[in-house]
C-alpha positions in Angstrom: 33.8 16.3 6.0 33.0 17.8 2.3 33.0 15.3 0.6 30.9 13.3 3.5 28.4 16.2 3.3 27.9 15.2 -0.5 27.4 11.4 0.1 24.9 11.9 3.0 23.1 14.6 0.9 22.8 11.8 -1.9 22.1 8.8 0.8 18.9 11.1 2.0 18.2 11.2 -1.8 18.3 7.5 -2.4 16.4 6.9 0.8 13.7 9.6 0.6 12.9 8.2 -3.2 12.5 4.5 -2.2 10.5 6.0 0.4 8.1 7.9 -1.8 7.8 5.0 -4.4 7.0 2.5 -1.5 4.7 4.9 0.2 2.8 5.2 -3.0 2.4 1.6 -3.4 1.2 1.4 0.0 -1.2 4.2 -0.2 -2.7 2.7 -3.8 -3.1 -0.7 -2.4 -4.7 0.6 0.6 -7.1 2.9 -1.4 -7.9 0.0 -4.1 -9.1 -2.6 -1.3 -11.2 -0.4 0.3 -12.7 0.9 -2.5 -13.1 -2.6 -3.7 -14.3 -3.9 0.2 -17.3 -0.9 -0.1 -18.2 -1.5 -3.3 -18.9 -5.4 -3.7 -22.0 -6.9 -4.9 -23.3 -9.0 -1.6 -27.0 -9.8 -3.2 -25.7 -13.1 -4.6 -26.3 -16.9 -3.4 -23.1 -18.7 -2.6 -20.6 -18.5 0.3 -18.7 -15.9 -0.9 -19.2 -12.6 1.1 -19.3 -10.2 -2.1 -17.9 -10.0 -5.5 -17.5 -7.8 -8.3 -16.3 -7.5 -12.2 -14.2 -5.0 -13.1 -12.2 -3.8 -16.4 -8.8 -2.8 -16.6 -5.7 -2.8 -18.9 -8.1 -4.5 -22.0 -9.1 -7.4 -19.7 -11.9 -8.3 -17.2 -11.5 -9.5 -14.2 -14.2 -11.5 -11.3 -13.5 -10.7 -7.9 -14.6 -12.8 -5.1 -14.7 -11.9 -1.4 -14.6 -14.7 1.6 -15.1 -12.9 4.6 -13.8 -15.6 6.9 -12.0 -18.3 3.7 -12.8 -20.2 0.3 -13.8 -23.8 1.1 -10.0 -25.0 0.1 -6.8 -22.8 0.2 -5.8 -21.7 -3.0 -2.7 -23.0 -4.7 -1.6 -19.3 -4.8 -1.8 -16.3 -2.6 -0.9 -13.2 -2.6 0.2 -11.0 0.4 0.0 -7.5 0.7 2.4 -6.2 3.7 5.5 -5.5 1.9 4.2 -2.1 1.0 3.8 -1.6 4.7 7.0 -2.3 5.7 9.1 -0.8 3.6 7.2 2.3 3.8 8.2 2.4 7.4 11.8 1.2 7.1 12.2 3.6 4.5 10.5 6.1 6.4 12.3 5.5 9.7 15.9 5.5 7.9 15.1 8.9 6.1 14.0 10.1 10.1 17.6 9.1 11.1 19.6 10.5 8.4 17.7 14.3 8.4 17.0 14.7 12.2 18.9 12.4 14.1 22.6 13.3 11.8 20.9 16.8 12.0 19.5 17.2 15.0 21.3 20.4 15.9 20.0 21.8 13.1 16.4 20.1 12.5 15.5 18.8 15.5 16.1 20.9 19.0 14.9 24.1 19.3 16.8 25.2 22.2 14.3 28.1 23.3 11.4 24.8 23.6 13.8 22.6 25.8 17.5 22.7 25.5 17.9 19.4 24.8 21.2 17.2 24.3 21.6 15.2 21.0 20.9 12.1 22.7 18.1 13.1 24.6 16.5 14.4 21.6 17.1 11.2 19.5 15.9 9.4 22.4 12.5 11.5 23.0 12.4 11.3 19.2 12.3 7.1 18.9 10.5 6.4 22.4 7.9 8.6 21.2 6.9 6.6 18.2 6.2 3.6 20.2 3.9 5.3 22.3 1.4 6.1 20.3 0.7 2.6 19.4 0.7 1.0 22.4 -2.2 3.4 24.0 -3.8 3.0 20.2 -3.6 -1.2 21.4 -5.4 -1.1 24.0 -8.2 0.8 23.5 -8.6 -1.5 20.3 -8.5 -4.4 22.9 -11.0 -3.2 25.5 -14.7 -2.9 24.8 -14.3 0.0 23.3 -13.4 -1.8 20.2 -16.7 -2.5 19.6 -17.7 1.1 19.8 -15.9 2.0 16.1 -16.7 6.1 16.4 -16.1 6.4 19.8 -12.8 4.6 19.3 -12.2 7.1 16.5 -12.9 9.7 18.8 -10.5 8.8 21.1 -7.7 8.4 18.6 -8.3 11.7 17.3 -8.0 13.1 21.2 -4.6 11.3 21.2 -2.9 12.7 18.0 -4.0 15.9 19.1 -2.6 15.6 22.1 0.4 14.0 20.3 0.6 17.3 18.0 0.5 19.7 20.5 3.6 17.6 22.8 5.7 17.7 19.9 5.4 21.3 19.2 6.3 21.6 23.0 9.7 20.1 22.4 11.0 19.8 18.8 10.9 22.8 16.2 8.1 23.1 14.0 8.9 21.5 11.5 10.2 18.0 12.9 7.1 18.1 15.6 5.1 17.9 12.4 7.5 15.4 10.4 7.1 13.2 13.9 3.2 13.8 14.2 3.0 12.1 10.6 5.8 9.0 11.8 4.0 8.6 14.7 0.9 8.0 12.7 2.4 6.0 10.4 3.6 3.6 13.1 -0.1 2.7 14.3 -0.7 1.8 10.7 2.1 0.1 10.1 2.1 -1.8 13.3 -1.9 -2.6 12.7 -0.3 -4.4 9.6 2.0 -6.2 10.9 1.1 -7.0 14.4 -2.8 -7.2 13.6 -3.7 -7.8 10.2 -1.4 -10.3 8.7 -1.1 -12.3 12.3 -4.9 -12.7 12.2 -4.5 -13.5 8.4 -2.0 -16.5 9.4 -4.5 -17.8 12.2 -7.0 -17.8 9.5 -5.3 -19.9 6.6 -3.6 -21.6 9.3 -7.0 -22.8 10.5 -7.9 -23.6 7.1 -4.9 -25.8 6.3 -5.6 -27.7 9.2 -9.2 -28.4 8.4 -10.8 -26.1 10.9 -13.3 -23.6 10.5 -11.8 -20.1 10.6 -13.1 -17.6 13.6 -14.7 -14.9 11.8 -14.1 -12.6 14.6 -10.1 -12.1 13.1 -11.1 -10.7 9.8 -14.0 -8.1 12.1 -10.6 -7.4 13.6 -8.6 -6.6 10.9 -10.7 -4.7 9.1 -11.4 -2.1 11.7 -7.5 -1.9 12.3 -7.6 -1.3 8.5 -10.5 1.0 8.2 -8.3 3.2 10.2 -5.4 3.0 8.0 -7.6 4.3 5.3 -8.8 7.4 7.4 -5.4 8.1 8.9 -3.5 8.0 5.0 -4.1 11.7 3.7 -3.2 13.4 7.1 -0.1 11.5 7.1 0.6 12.4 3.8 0.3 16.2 4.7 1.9 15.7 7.6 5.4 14.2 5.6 5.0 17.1 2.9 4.7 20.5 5.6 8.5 20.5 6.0 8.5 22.2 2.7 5.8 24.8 3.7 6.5 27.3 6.5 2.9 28.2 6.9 2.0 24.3 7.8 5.2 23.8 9.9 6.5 27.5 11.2 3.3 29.3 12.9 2.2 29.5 16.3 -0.5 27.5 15.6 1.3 24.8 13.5 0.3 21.7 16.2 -3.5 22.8 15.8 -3.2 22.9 12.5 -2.0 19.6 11.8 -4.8 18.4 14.4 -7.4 19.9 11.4 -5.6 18.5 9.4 -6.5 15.2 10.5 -10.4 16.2 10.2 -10.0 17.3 6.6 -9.0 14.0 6.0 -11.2 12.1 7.8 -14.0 14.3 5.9 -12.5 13.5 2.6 -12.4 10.3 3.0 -15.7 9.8 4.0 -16.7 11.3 0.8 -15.2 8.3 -1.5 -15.7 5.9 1.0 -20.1 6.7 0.8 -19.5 7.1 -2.7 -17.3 3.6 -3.4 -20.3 2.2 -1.2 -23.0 2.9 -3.6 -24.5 5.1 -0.4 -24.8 8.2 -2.4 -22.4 11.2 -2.9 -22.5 13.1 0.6 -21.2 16.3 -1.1 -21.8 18.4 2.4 -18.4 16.9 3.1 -16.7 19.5 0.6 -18.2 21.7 2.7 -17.0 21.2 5.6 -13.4 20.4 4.1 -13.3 24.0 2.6 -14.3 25.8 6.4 -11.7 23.4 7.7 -9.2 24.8 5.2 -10.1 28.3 5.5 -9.8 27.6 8.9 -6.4 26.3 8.7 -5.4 29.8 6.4 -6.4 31.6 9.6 -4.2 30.2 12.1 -1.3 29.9 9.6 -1.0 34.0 9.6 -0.2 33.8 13.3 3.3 35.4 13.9 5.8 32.8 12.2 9.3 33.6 13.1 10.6 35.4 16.3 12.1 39.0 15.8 15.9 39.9 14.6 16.9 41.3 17.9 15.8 37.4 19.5 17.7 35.7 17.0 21.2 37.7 17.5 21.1 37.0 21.1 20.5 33.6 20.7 23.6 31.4 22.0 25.4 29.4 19.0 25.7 25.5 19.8 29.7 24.2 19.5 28.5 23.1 15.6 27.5 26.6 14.9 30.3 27.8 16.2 32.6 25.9 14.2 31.1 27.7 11.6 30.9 31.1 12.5 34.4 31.0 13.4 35.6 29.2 10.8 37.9 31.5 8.3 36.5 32.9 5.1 33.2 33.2 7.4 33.2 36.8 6.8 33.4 36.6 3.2 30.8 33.6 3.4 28.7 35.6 5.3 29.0 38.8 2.7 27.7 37.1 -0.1 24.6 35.4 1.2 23.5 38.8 2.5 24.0 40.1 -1.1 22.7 37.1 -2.6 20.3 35.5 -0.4 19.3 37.1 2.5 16.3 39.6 0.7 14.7 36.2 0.8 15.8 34.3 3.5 14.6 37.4 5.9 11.9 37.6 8.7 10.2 40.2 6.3 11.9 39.5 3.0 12.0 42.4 0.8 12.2 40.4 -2.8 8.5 40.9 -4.6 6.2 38.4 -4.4 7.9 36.8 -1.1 5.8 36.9 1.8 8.3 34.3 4.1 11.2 32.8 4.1 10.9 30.0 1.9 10.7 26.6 3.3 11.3 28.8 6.9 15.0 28.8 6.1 16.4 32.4 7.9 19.5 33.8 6.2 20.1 37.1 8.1 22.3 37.0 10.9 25.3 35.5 11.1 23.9 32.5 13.7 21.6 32.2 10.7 23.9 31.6 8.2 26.5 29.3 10.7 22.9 27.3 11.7 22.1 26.6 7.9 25.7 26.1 6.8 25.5 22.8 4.8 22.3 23.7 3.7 24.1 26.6 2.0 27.0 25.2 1.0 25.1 22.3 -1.0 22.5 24.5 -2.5 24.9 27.3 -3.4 28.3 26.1 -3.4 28.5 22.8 -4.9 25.1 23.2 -6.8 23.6 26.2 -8.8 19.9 25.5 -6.6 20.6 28.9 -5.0 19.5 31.4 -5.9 16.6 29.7 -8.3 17.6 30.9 -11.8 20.9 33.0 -10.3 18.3 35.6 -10.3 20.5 37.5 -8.1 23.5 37.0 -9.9 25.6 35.0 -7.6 29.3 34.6 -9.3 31.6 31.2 -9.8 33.9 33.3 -7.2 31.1 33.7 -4.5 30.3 30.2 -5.0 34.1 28.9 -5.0 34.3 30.9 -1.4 31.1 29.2 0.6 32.8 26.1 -0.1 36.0 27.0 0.9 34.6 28.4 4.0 32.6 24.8 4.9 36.2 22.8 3.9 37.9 25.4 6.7 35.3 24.5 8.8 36.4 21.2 8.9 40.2 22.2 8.8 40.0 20.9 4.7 40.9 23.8 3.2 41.9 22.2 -0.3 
């Protein structure tokens, strides 16, 4: 189980890369197209819908929109939907691997709803489906053809979203799940959506018809969104490294301003990309939103020592706790760690725990036992720059305390 600890630590690594690398590809294409949608020149004769030159990389380049097709496919086409894709199947692998493997540990907070593993993995992938059928179908009624009211209504639902999550999972997967469940309407607008109503369209054209423009109307609201949904989701898949985002009282309502800040930023380059002026008021209204956010964030964060000792250990924990060499184990990080990794921390300049991780009771230390044994053990991560001194020995001990756990005791 050591050495599998290792290999799963290093398959999250692999995964979370490819992740960030196809998210970033995704975000830039998205970004570009909408830029480039906003800021095309449509006073020209012709049948093309817009078009613009611009200059990159020491060449030029002429850029031609069709809103509905060109009068004859072209020889080559290029799709954009991989980016998508991956995103998500990166994305949805990385969810499996840290809170499903780790649900325990990550996912169920037992003092929300004391959940099984299965139920909370199950809760965990129903959920993301939800979201976009209820997204569907107000798309598909009339309301479609009322975009800010639509808007409106899909703001009501992630903040209703936001606020179910916190009511289940711990903070910092409800947020982690706000931001997949997001990402799933925009994925799913891709490939359910946009690139079937893509198809229909060169489809149509291959065949001699004229295309209905009504599927590239559709589209591009279902991709307007995207664009407006892409910095929230963003924050959203970064909080888990932030306690104040992920660990406060307030953390659902939080993420729900979250989602205003950037629709408001947004906005911003969007006017501005569509030669409609610079509507700096936006800034504004970001920074109250933000300051805002600072506000709620210094609501109590973690629950006091005496609630945290009495809390009952789950059968991993108590593996752990029981395990021998615990005692030692549990020794060192309380000389090493714990002025830190405390409700109040006592080191200087540490206000809380960082990334919410609680090192001062011995249920702490059983709950976070991998975490410690990888950071501290088999890396020198903990403590950042040995600032505390922690010896080969100490080290040498957590891990033999984690191989006992596991009755490896090599």
């Amino acid at each position: 189980m050591y050495e599998l600890a290792i290999i799963w630590d290093w398959i999250g690594f692999a995964v979370r890369w490819l992740h960030v690398i196809t998210a970033i590809a995704w975000i830039g294409s998205s970004f570009y197209f909408i830029a480039l949608d906003l800021g095309l020149n449509r006073d020209i004769a012709g049948p093309a819908d817009g078009e613009e030159w611009q200059v990159h990389g020491g060449g030029f380049y002429h850029i031609q929109k069709y809103l509905v097709a060109p009068a004859a496919m072209p020889e080559h086409l290029t799709w954009f939907k991989w980016e998508s894709y991956a995103t998500w199947l990166s994305g949805a692998a990385l969810l499996a691997i840290v809170y499903w493997a780790g649900a325990e540990l990550y996912l169920i907070d037992a003092e929300k709803a004391d959940l099984l593993v299965w139920q909370a993995v199950l809760i965990s992938a129903a959920s993301l489906a939800v979201g976009w059928i209820i997204y569907d179908a107000f798309c598909k009624s009339p309301l479609g053809d009322q975009p800010t009211v639509l808007m409106i209504l899909l703001f009501a639902l992630l903040v209703a979203m936001s606020w179910g999550y916190d009511q289940v999972f711990t903070g910092r997967a409800a947020l982690l799940h706000l931001g997949a469940f997001t990402a799933t309407i925009m994925t799913a607008n891709v490939f359910l959506i946009i690139i079937p109503n893509q198809r229909i369209v060169v489809a149509d054209l291959k065949a001699g018809r004229v295309p209905d423009a009504k599927y590239g109307k559709i589209a591009k609201l279902r991709s307007t969104h995207n664009n407006y949904l892409t910095l929230p989701v963003i924050f959203l898949m970064l909080s888990n490294h932030y306690p104040l985002a992920f660990a406060t009282e307030y953390s659902w309502l939080i993420a729900a301003l979250v989602f205003l800040m950037g629709v408001s930023i947004r906005h911003y380059f969007n006017s501005m990309h569509a030669r409609e002026g610079r509507p700096n008021w936006t800034w504004a209204v970001t920074v109250i939103l933000f300051i805002a956010i600072m506000g709620l964030s210094t609501a109590p964060m973690f629950a006091p020592v005496e609630e945290a000792e009495a809390r009952i250990l789950n059968a991993h924990e108590t593996r752990f706790a029981s395990a021998q060499g615990f005692d030692e184990a549990y020794n060192i990080v309380q000389g090493r760690c714990s002025m830190c990794h405390a409700r109040e921390p006592v080191w200087d300049g540490i206000r809380w725990a960082p990334k919410g991780v609680l090192l001062e009771t011995e249920g702490d230390v059983a709950r976070h036992a991998r975490d410690v044994m990888i950071q501290s053990g088999v890396s020198h991560a903990m403590p950042p720059a040995n600032i505390t001194w922690m010896e080969p020995e100490e080290r040498a001990a957590i891990v033999r305390w984690y191989r006992s756990a596991w009755g490896q005791d090599r």
